[in-house]
C-alpha positions as CSV (number, residue, x, y, z in Angstrom):
1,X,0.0,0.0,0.0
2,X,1.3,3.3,-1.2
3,X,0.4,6.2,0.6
4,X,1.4,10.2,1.0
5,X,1.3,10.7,4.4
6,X,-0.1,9.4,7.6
7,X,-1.9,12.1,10.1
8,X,-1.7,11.6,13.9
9,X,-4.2,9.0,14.7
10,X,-4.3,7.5,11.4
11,X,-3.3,3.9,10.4
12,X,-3.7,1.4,7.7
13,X,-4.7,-1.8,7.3
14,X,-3.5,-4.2,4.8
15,X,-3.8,-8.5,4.2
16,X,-1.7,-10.6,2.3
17,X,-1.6,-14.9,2.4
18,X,1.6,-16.9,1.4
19,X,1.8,-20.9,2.0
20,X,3.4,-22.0,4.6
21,X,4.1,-25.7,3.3
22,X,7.4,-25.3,2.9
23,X,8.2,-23.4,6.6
24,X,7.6,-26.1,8.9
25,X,8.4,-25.3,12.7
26,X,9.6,-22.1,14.5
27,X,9.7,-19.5,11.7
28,X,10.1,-15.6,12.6
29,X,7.7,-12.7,10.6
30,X,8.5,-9.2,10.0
31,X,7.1,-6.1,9.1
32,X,8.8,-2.9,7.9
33,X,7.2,0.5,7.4
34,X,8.9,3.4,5.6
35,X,7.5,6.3,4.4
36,X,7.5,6.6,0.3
37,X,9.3,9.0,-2.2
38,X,10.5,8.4,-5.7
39,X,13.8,6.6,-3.4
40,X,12.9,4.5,-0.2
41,X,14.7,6.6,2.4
42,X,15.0,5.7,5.8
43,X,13.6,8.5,8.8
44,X,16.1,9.2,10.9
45,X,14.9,7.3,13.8
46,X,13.6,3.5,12.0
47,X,13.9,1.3,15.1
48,X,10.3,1.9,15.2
49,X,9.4,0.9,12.1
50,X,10.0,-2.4,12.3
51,X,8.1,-5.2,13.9
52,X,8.0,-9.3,14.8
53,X,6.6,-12.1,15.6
54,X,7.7,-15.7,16.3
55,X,5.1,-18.4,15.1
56,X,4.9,-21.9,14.7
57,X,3.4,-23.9,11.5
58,X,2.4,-27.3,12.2
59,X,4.4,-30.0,10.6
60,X,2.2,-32.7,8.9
61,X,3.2,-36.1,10.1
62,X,0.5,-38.0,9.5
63,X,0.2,-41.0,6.9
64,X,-2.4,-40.7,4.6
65,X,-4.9,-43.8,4.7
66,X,-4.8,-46.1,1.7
67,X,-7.8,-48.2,1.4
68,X,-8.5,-51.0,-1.9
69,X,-11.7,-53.2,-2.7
70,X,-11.8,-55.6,-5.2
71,X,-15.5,-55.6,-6.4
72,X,-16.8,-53.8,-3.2
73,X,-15.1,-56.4,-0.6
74,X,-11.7,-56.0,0.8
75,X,-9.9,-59.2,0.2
76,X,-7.2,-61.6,2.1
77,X,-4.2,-62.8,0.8
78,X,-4.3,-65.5,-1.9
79,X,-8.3,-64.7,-1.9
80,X,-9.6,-66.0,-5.6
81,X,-11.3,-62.8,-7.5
82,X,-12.9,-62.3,-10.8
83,X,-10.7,-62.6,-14.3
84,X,-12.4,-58.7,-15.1
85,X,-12.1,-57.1,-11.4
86,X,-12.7,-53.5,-10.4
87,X,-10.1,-52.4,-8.0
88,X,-11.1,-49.3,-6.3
89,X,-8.1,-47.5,-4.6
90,X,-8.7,-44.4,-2.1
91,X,-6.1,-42.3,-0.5
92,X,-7.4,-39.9,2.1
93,X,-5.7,-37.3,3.9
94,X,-6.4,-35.2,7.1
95,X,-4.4,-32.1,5.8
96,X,-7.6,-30.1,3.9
97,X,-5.0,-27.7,2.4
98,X,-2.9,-29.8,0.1
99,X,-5.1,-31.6,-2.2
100,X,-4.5,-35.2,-3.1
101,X,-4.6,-33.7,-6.8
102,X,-1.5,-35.5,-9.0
103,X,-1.3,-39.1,-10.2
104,X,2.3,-38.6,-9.0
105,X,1.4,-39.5,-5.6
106,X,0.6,-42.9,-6.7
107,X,2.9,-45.9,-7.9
108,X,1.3,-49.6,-8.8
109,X,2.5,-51.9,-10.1
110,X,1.1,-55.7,-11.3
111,X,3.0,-58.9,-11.2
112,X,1.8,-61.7,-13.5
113,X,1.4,-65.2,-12.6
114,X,5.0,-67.1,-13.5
115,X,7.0,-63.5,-13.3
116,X,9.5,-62.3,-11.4
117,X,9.3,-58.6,-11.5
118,X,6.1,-56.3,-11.6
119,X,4.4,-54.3,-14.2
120,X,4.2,-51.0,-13.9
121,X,0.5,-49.7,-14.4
122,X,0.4,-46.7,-16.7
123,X,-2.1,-43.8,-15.5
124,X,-2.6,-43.3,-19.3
125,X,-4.0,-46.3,-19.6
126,X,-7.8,-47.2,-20.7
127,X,-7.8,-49.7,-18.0
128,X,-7.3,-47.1,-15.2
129,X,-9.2,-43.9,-14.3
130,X,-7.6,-41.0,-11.9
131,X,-10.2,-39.0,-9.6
132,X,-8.3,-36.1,-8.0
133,X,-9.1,-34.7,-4.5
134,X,-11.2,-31.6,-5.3
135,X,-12.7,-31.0,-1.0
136,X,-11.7,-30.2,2.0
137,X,-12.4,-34.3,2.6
138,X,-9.4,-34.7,0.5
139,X,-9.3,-38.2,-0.6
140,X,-8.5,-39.4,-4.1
141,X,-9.8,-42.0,-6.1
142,X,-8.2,-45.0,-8.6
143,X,-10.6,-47.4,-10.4
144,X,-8.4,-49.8,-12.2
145,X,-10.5,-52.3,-14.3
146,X,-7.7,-54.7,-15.6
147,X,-8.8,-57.6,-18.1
148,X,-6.9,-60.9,-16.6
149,X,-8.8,-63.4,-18.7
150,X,-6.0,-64.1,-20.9
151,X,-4.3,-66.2,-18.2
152,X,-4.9,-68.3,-14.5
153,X,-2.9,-67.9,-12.1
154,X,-1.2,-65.7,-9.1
155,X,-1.3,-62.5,-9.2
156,X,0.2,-59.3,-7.2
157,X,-1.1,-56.2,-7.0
158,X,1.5,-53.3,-5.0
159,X,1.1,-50.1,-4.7
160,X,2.8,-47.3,-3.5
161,X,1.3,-43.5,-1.8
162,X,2.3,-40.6,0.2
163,X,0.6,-36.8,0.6
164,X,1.4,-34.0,-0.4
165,X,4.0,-33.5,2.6
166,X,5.6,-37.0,1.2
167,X,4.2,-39.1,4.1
168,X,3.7,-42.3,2.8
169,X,0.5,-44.8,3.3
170,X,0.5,-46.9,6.4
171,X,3.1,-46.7,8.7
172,X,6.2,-47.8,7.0
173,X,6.6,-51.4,8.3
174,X,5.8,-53.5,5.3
175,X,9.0,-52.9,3.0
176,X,9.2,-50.9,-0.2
177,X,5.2,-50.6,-1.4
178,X,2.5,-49.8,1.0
179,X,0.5,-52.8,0.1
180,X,0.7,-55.8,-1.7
181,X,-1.7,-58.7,-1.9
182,X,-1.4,-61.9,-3.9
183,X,-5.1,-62.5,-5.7
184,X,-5.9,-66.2,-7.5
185,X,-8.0,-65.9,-11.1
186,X,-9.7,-68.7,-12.5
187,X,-11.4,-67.5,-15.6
188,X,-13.6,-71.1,-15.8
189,X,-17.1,-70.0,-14.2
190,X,-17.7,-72.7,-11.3
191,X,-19.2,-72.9,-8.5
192,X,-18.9,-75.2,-5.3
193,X,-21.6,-77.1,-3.2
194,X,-23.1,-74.4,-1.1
195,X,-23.5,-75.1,2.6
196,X,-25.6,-73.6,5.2
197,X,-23.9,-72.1,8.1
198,X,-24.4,-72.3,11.1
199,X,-25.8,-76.4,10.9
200,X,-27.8,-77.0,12.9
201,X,-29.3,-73.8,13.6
202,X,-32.3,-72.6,15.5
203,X,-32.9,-68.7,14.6
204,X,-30.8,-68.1,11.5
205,X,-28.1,-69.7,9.3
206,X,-26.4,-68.3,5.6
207,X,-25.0,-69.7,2.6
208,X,-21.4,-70.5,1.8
209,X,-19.8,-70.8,-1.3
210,X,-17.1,-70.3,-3.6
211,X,-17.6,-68.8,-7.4
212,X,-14.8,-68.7,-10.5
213,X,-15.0,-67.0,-13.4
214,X,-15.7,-62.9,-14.2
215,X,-19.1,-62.9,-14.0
216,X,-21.9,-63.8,-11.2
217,X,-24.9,-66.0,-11.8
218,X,-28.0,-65.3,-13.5
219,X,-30.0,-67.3,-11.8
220,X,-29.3,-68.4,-8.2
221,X,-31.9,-70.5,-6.3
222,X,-31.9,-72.6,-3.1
223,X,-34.7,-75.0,-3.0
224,X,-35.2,-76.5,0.5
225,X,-37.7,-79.5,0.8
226,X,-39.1,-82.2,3.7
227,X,-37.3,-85.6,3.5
228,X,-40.3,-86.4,1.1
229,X,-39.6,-83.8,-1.3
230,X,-41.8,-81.4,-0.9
231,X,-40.9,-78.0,-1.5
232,X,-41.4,-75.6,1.3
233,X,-38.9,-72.4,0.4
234,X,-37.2,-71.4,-2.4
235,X,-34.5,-69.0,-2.0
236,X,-33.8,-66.8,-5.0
237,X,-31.0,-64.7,-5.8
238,X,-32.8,-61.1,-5.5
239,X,-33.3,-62.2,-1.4
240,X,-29.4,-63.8,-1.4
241,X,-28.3,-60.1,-1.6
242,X,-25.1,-59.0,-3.6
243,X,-22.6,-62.1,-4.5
244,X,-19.3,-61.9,-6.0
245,X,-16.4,-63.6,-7.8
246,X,-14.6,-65.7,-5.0
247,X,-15.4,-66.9,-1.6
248,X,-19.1,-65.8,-0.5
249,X,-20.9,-65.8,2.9
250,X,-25.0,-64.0,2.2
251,X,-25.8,-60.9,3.9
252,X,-29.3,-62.9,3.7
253,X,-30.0,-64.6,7.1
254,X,-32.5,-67.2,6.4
255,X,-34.5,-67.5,9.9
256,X,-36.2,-71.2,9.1
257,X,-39.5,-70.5,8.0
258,X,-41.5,-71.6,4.7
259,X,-43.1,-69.5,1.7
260,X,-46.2,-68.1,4.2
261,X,-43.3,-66.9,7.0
262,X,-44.5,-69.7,9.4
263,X,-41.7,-71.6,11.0
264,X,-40.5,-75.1,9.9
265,X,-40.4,-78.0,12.6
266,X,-37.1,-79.4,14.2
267,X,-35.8,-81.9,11.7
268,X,-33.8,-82.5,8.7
269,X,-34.5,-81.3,5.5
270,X,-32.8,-81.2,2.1
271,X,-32.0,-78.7,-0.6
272,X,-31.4,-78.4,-3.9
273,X,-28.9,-75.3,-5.8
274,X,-29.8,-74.4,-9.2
275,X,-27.6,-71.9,-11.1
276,X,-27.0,-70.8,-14.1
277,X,-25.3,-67.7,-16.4
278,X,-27.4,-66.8,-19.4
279,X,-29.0,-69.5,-19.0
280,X,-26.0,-72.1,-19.3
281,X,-25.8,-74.3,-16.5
282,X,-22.0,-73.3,-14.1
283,X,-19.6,-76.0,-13.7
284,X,-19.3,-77.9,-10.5
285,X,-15.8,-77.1,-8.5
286,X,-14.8,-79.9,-6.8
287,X,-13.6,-79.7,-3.1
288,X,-13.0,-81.7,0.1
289,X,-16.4,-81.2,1.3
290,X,-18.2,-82.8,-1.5
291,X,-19.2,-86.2,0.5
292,X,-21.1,-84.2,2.4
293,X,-23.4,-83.5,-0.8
294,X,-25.5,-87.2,-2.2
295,X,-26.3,-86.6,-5.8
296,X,-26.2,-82.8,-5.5
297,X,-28.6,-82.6,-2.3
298,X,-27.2,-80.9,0.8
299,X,-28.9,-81.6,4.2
300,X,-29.7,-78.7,7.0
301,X,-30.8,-79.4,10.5
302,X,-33.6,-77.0,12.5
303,X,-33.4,-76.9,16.2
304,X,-36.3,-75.4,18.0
């Protein structure tokens, strides 16, 4: 601000901003004020003129959370997933000032089943999509859509993050990327035996079961009959809930009562899995647990 002259009394006010990012800790600020001519020329008494003050600017030393989902669920190592999975990847960040904005923040990397050394996944790729913090919530968002049907096999996803303030993802204590997971792709669609879980069970039990392939069923039913063979529930796939590529426990809770709501007697009772995609009939996948099935009928036991 340029003025002529200040009369007693008088005073101005002025604002500026300037980032602090790079002035972590103790830092000192000062002010200067000199009256203005054609030169800058000091009055003869400045000391005056001058003032400070000492402040402190937080340094950020928190890791930014890293958070991947593989079709919505958040996998375990050596988990099987589908041959055409969408891998969503967030980064969030407490720090609202420095935007998670740059793809630079973000390394990955995919190893192929039979290799020794990773892939590096290229951000100009069609199979990946960048969503840049843009809030005060700062978080940004990956969706990486790769197309594994070409091969089976092990697979290993790592990837590396860090803010803005180069604090990377976790906490530092699982070597040189921030996560890694191994991931198994079977591109055959199959399907095991489903069992009920809890068996017995007196107030609820689900459905567990393992799927293969990229895509999910069609048509999913669970027909559960008396000993005699009468039918007294069917199950279908719109009251299963959402299913996906790999292992599978329902959100449905099925409570032990037939198509009226009324609740089936203690006993045993069979059932019956019918599936398809398209309307082509899924492979059986064979596991330990299949002499518990007799000619594709599983049993379930009610206990009042």
């Amino acid at each position: 601000m340029k003025r002529d002259s200040l009369l007693v009394g008088q005073y101005l006010v002025d604002s500026f901003s300037v980032s602090t990012a790079n002035f972590p800790g103790l830092n000192s600020f000062f002010v200067e004020a000199n009256p203005y001519t054609p030169i800058w020329q000091l009055e003869q008494f400045h000391f005056n003129n001058i003032g400070s003050r000492n402040m402190v600017v937080s340094e950020d030393k928190l890791n930014p959370l890293l958070d991947v989902t593989f079709d919505g669920i958040h996998i375990m190592n050596g988990d099987i997933v589908s041959g055409k999975p969408f891998i969503n990847i967030q980064l969030k960040d407490e720090n609202t000032f420095r935007l998670l904005d740059d793809t630079a923040d973000f390394l990955m990397f995919l190893r192929y089943p039979g290799s020794s050394t990773a892939t590096k996944i290229n951000f100009g790729s069609s199979e990946v999509a960048f969503y840049p913090a843009t809030t005060p919530a700062n978080y940004a968002k990956i969706e990486f859509r790769p197309d594994l049907t070409a091969q089976d096999g092990i697979y290993e996803l790592l990837l590396q993050a860090v803010d803005k303030s180069g604090n990377e993802s976790g906490y530092g204590d699982s070597g040189v990327y921030d996560y890694k997971i191994k991931f198994e792709v079977i591109n055959q669609s199959t399907i095991t035996h489903i069992f009920n879980y809890p068996n017995p069970f007196s107030t609820s039990t689900q459905f567990v079961f393992t799927l293969t392939g990229s895509e999910i069923p069609t048509e999913f039913k669970i027909r559960i009959m008396t000993i005699s063979g009468v039918v007294v529930r069917e199950i279908t796939l719109d009251e299963l809930g959402p299913i996906h590529v790999g292992d599978n426990i329902t959100n449905y809770k099925w409570n032990g009562t037939d198509e009226y709501g009324d609740k089936l007697a203690t006993g045993v009772y069979i059932y019956q899995v019918i599936t398809n995609i398209n309307g082509e009939v899924i492979d059986h996948r064979n596991t330990s647990a299949d002499k518990y099935f007799k000619n594709n009928f599983g049993k379930l036991y009610i206990l009042r």
